[in-house]
VEXPATI-232604 format. One record per atom (N, C-alpha, C): residue number from 1; residue in one letter; x, y, z. Coordinates in nm, 3 decimals, always signed. Example, Ala and Ser with C-alpha at 12.3 -4.5 7.8 and 13.67 -1.06 7.14 Angstrom:
REM residues 2
ATOM     k   r         x         y         z
ATOM     1   A    +1.319    -0.569    +0.780
ATOM     1   A    +1.230    -0.450    +0.780
ATOM     1   A    +1.320    -0.330    +0.780
ATOM     2   S    +1.285    -0.225    +0.708
ATOM     2   S    +1.367    -0.106    +0.714
ATOM     2   S    +1.290    +0.003    +0.787
***
This chain:
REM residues 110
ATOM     k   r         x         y         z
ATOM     1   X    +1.935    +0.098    +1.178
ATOM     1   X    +1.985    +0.206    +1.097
ATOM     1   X    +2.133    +0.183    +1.067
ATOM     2   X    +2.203    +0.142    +1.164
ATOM     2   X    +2.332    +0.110    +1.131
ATOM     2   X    +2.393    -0.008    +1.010
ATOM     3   X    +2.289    -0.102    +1.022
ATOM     3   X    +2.272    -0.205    +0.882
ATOM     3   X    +2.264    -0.084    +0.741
ATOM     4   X    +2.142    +0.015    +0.750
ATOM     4   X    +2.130    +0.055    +0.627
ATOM     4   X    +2.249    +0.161    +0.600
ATOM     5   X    +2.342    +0.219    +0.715
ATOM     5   X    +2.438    +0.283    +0.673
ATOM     5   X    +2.563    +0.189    +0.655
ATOM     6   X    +2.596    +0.091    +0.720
ATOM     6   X    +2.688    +0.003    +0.660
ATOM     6   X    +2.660    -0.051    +0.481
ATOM     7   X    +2.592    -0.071    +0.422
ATOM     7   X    +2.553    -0.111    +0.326
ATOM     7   X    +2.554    +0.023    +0.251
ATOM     8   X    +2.496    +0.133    +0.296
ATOM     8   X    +2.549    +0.268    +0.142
ATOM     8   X    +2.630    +0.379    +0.224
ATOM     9   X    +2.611    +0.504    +0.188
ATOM     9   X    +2.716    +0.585    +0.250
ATOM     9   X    +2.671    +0.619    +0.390
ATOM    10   X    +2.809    +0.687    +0.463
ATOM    10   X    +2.811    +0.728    +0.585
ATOM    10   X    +2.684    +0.833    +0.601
ATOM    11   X    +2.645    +0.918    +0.503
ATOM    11   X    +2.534    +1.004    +0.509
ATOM    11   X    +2.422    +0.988    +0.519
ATOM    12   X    +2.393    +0.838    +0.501
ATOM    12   X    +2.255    +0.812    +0.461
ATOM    12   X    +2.232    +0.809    +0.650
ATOM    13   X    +2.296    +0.829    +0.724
ATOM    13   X    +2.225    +0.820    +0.843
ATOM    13   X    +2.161    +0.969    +0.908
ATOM    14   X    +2.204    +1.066    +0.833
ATOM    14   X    +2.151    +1.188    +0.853
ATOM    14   X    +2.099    +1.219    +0.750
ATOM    15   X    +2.070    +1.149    +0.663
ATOM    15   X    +1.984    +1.131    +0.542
ATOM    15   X    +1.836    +1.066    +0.593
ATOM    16   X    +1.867    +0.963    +0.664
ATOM    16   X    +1.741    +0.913    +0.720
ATOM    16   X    +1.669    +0.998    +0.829
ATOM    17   X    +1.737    +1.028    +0.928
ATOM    17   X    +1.707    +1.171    +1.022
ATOM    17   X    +1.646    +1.250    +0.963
ATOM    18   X    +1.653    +1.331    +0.834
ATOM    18   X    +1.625    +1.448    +0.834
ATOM    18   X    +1.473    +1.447    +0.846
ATOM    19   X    +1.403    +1.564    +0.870
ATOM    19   X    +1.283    +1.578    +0.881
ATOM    19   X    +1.239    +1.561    +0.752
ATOM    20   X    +1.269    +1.618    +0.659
ATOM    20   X    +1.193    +1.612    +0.486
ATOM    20   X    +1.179    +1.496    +0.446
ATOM    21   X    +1.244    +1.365    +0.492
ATOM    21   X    +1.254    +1.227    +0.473
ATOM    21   X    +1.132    +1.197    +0.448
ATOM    22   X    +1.080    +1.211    +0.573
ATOM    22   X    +0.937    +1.158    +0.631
ATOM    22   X    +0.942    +1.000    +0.645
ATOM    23   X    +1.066    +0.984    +0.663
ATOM    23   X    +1.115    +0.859    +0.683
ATOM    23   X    +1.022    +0.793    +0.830
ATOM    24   X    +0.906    +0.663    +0.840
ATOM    24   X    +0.870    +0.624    +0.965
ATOM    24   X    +0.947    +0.528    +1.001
ATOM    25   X    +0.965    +0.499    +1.116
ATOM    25   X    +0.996    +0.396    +1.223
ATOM    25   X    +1.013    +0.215    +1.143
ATOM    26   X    +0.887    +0.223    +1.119
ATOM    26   X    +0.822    +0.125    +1.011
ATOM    26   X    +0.931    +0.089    +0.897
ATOM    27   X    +0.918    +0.210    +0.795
ATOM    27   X    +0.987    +0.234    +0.698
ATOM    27   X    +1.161    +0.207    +0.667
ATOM    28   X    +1.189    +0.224    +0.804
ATOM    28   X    +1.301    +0.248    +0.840
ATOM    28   X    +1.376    +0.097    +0.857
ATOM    29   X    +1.284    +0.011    +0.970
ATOM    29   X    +1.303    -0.115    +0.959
ATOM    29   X    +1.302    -0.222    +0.825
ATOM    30   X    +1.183    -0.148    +0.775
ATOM    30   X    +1.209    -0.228    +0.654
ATOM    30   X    +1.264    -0.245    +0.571
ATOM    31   X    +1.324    -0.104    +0.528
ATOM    31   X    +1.460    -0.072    +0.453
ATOM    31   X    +1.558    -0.125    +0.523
ATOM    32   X    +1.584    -0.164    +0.634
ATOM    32   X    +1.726    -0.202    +0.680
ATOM    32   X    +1.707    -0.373    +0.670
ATOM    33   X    +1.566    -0.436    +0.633
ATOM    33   X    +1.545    -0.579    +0.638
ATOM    33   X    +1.567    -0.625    +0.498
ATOM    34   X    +1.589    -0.534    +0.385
ATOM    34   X    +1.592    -0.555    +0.313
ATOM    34   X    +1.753    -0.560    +0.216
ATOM    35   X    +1.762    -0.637    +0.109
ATOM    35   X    +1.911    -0.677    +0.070
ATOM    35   X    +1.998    -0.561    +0.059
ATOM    36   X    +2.087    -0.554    +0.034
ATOM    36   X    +2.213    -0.408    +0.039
ATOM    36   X    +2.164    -0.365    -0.102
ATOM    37   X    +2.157    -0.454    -0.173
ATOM    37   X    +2.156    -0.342    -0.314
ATOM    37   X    +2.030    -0.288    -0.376
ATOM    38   X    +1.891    -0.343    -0.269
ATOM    38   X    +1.801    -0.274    -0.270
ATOM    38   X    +1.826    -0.187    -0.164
ATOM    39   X    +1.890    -0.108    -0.073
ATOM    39   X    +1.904    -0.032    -0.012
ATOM    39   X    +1.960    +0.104    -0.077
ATOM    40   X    +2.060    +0.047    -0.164
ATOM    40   X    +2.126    +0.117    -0.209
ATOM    40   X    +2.099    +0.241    -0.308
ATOM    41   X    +1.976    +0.125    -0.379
ATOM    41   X    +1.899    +0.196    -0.479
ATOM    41   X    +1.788    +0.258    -0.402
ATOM    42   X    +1.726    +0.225    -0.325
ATOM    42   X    +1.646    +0.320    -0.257
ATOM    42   X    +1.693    +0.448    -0.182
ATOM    43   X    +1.817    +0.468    -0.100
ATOM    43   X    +1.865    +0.544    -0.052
ATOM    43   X    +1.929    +0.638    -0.150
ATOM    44   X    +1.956    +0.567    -0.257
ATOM    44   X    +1.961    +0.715    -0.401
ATOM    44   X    +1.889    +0.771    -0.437
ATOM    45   X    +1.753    +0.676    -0.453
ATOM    45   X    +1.641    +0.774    -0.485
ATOM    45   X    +1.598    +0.842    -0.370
ATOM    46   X    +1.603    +0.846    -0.257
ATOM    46   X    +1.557    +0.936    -0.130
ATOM    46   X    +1.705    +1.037    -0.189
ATOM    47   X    +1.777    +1.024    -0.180
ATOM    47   X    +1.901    +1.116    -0.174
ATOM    47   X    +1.840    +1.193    -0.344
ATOM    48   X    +1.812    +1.144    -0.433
ATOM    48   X    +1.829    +1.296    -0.590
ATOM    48   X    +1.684    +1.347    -0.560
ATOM    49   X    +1.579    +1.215    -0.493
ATOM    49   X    +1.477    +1.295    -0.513
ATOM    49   X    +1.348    +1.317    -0.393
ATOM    50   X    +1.444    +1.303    -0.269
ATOM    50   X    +1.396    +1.355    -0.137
ATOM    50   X    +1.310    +1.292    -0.092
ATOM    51   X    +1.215    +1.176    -0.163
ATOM    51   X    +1.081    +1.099    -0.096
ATOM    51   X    +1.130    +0.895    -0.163
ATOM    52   X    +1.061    +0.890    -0.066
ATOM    52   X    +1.103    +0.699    -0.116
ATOM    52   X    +1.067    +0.678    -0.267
ATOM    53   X    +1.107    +0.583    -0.311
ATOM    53   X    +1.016    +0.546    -0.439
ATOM    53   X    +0.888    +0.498    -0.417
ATOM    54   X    +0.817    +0.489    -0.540
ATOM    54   X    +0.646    +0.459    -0.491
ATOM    54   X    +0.656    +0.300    -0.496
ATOM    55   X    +0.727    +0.214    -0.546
ATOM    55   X    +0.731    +0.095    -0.508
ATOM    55   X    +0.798    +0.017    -0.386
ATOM    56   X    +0.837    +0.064    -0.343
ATOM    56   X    +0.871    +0.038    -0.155
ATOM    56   X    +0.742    +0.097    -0.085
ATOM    57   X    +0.727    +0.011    -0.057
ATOM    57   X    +0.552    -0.027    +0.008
ATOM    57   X    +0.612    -0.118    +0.166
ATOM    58   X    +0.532    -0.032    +0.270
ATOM    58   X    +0.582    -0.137    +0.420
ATOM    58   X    +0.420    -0.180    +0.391
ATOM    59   X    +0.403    -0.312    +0.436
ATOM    59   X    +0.259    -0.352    +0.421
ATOM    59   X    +0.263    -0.412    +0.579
ATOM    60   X    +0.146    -0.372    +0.627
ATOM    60   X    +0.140    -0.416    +0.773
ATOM    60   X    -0.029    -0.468    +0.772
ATOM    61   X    -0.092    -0.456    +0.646
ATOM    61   X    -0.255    -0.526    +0.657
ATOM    61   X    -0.276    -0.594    +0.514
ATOM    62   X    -0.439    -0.625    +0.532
ATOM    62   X    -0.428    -0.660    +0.422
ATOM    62   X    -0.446    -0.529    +0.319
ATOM    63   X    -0.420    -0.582    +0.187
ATOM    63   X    -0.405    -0.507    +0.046
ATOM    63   X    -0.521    -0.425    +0.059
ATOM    64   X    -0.460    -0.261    +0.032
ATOM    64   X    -0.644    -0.185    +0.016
ATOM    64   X    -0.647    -0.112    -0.128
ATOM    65   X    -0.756    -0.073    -0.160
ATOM    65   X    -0.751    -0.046    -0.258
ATOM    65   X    -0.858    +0.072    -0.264
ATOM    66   X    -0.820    +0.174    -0.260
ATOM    66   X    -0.907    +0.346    -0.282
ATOM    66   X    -1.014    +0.307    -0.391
ATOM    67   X    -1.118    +0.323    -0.429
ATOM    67   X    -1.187    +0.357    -0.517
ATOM    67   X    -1.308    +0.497    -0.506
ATOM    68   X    -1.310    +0.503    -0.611
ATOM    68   X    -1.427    +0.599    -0.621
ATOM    68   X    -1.600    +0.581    -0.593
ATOM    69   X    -1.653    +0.644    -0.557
ATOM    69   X    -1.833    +0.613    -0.479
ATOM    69   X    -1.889    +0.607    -0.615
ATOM    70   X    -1.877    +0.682    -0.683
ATOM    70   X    -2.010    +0.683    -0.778
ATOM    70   X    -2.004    +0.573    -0.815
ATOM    71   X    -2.142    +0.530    -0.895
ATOM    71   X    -2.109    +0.360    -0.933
ATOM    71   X    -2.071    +0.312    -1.017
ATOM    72   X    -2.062    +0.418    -1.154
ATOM    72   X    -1.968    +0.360    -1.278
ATOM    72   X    -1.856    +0.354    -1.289
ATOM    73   X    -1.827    +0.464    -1.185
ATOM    73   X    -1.668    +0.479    -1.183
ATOM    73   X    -1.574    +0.341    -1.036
ATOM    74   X    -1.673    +0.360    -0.985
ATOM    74   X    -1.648    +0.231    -0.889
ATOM    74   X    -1.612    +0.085    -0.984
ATOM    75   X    -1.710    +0.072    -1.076
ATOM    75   X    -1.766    -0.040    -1.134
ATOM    75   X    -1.601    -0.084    -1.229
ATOM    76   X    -1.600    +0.080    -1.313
ATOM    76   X    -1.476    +0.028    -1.402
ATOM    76   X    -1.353    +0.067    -1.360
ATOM    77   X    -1.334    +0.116    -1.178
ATOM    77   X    -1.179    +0.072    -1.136
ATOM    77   X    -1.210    -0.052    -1.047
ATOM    78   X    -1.310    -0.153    -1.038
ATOM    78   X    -1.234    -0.309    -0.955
ATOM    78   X    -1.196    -0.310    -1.129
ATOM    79   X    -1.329    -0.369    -1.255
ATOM    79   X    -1.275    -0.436    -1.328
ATOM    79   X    -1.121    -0.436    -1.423
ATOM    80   X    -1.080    -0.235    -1.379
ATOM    80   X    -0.931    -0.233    -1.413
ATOM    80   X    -0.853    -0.265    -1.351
ATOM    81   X    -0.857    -0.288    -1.190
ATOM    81   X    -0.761    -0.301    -1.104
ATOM    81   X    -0.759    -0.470    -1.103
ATOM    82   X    -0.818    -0.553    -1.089
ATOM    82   X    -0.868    -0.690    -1.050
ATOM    82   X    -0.783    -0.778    -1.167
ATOM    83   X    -0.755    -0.874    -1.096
ATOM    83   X    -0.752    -0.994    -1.244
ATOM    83   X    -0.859    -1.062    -1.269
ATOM    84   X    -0.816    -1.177    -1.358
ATOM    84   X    -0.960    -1.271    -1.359
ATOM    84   X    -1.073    -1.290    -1.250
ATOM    85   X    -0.923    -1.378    -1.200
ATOM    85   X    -0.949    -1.406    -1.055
ATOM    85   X    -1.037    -1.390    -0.953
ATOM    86   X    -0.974    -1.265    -0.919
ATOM    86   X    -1.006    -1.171    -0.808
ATOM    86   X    -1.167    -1.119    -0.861
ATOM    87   X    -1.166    -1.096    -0.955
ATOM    87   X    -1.296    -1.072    -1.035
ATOM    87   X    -1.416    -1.098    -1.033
ATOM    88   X    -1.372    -1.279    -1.055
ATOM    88   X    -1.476    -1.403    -1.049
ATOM    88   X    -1.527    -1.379    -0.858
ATOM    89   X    -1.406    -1.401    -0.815
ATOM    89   X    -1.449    -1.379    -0.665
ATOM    89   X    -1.484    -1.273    -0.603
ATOM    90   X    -1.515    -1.169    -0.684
ATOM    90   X    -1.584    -1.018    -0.654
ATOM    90   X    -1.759    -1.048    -0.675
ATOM    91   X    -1.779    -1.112    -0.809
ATOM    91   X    -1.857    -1.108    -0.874
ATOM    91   X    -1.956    -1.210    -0.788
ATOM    92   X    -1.889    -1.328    -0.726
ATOM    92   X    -1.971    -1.432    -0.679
ATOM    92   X    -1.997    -1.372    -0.532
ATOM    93   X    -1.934    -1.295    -0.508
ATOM    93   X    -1.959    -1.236    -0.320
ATOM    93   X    -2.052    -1.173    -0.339
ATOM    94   X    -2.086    -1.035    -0.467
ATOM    94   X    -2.146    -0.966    -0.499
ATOM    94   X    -2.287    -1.018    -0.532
ATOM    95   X    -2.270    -1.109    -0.567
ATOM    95   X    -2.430    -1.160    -0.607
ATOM    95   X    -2.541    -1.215    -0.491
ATOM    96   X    -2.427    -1.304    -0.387
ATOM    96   X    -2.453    -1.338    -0.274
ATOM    96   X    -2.539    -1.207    -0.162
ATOM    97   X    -2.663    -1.296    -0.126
ATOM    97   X    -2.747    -1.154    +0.005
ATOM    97   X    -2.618    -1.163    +0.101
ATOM    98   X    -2.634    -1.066    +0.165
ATOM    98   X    -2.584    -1.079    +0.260
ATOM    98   X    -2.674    -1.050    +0.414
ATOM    99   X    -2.620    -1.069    +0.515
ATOM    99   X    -2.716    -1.044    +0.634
ATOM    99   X    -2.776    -0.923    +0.630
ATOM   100   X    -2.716    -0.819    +0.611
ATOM   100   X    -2.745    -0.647    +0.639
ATOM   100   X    -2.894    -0.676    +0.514
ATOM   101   X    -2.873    -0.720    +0.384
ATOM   101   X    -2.914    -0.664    +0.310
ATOM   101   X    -3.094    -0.760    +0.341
ATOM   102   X    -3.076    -0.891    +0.387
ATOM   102   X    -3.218    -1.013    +0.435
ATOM   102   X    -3.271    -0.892    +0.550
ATOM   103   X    -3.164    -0.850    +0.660
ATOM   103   X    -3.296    -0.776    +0.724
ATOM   103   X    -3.340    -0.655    +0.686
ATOM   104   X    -3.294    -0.567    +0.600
ATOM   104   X    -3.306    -0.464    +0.518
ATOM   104   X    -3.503    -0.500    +0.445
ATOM   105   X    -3.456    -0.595    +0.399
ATOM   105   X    -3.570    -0.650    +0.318
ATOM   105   X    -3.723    -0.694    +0.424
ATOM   106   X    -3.632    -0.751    +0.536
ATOM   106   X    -3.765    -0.830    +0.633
ATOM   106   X    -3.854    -0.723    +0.628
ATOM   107   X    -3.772    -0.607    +0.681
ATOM   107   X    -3.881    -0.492    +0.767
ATOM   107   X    -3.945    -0.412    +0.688
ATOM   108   X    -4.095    -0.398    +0.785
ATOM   108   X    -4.194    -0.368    +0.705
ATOM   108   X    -4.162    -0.194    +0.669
ATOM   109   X    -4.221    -0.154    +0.576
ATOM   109   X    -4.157    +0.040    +0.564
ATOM   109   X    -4.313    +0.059    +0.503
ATOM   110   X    -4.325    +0.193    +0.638
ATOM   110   X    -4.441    +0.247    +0.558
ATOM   110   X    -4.416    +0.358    +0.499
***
């Protein structure tokens, strides 16, 4: 914390304290790992507008991504969210059985 108050004002350390912050532990480190003049600009926007910006992201897993259950709407947020890429390799996993689905199939259903 003392990194991120050396780098912007003396306040930002009871700026980071305050409860409305919702500033985590996490959050906190990472903002202070990061360069002074991205600090700077982040600790302004916590200071005019009380919550981090939505692009300061602490990432501690892999990438997730919310979607919706139903299936059309599932269907057309990967193909909006996805690139080519990621796409092709959705599409080829997707086609692939998988274990759950071979014994799904073995057993007999009366």
């Amino acid at each position: 914390m003392d990194r991120i108050v050396e780098h912007c004002e003396p306040e930002a350390h009871d700026l980071i304290l305050a409860p409305g912050s919702k500033l985590t532990w996490g959050r906190v480190i990472a903002l202070a790992k990061s360069s002074p003049k991205e600090q700077a600009k982040i600790m302004g926007h916590l200071r005019f507008h009380g919550k981090l910006p939505r692009w300061f992201k602490v990432t501690n897993g892999p990438p997730m991504m919310s979607v919706p259950r139903e299936p059309v709407a599932l269907a057309r947020a990967i193909v909006r969210r996805l690139s080519q890429e990621e796409m092709q390799q959705f599409w080829v996993a997707f086609q692939a059985p998988s274990k759950k689905c071979r014994e799904c199939n073995n057993k007999k259903r009366y």
